[in-house]
N, C-alpha and C positions, 0 to 999 in steps of 0.2 A: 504494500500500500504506500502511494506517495503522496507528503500531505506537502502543499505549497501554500505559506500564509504572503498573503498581499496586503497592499494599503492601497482601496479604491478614490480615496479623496481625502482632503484635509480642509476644514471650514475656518479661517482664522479673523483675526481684526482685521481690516487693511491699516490701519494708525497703527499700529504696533508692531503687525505680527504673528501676535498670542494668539496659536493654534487652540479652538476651541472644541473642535470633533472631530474624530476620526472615522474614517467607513473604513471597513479591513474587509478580509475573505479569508478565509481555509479552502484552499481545492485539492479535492482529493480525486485519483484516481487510481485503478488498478483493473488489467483485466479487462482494456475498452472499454470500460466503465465508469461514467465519475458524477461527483457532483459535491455541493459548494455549500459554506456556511454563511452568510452576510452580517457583519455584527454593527455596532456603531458604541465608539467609546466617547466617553461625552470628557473634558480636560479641565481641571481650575487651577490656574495660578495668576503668576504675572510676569511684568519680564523684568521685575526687579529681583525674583529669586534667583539664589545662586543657579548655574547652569543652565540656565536661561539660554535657548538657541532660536540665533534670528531663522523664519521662516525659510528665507533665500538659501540658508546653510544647513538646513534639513537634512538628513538621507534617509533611505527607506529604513535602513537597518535601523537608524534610531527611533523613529517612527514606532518601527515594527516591535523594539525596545519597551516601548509605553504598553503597547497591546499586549505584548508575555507576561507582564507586572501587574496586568487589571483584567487578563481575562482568565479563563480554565481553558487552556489551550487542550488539554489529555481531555477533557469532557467533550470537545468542539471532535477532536480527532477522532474519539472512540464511536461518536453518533454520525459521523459520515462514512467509518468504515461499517459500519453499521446498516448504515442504508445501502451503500454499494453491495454487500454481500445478500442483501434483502433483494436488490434488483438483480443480481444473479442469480441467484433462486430462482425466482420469478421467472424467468428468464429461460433455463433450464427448464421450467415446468410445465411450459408451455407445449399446447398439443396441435395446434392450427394457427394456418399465418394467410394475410394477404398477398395480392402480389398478382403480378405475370411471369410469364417465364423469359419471355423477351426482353 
């Protein structure tokens, strides 16, 4: 199973900076199989706290940083392996299909 965490957007001041939310993802796949978690971390600080990083100097890693520290990332992962194995089943279980042959 491969699980790939992203950061889909980032919501901040424009005066300052001060990233206020985040939209992230977990995508997982395995098996031609896959599918996604959509989360959204909400942010409070300022940019007078120590390590305070201007917007323009972001990177994902640190980003992605925030999202390890405020989410259950093993809960995220274990319910999308979860589901992929569930659509494989499914999948396998099946007895009739549509189609042409053309």
């Amino acid at each position: 199973m491969k699980h790939t965490w992203k950061i889909y957007n980032l919501k901040r001041i424009i005066s300052d900076g001060l990233v206020t939310n985040v939209t992230y993802a977990c995508e997982s796949s395995y098996d031609n199989t896959s599918t996604r978690q959509i989360g959204e971390l909400s942010l409070e600080g300022s940019i007078s706290e120590p390590g305070f990083i201007a917007y323009e100097d972001l990177t994902q890693d640190e980003v992605l940083g925030w999202v390890s520290a405020n989410v259950d990332e093993s809960a995220i992962e274990t319910a999308n392996s979860a589901s992929i194995s569930a659509q494989i089943t499914a999948r396998a279980a099946r007895t009739s299909s549509n189609g042409t042959p053309w």
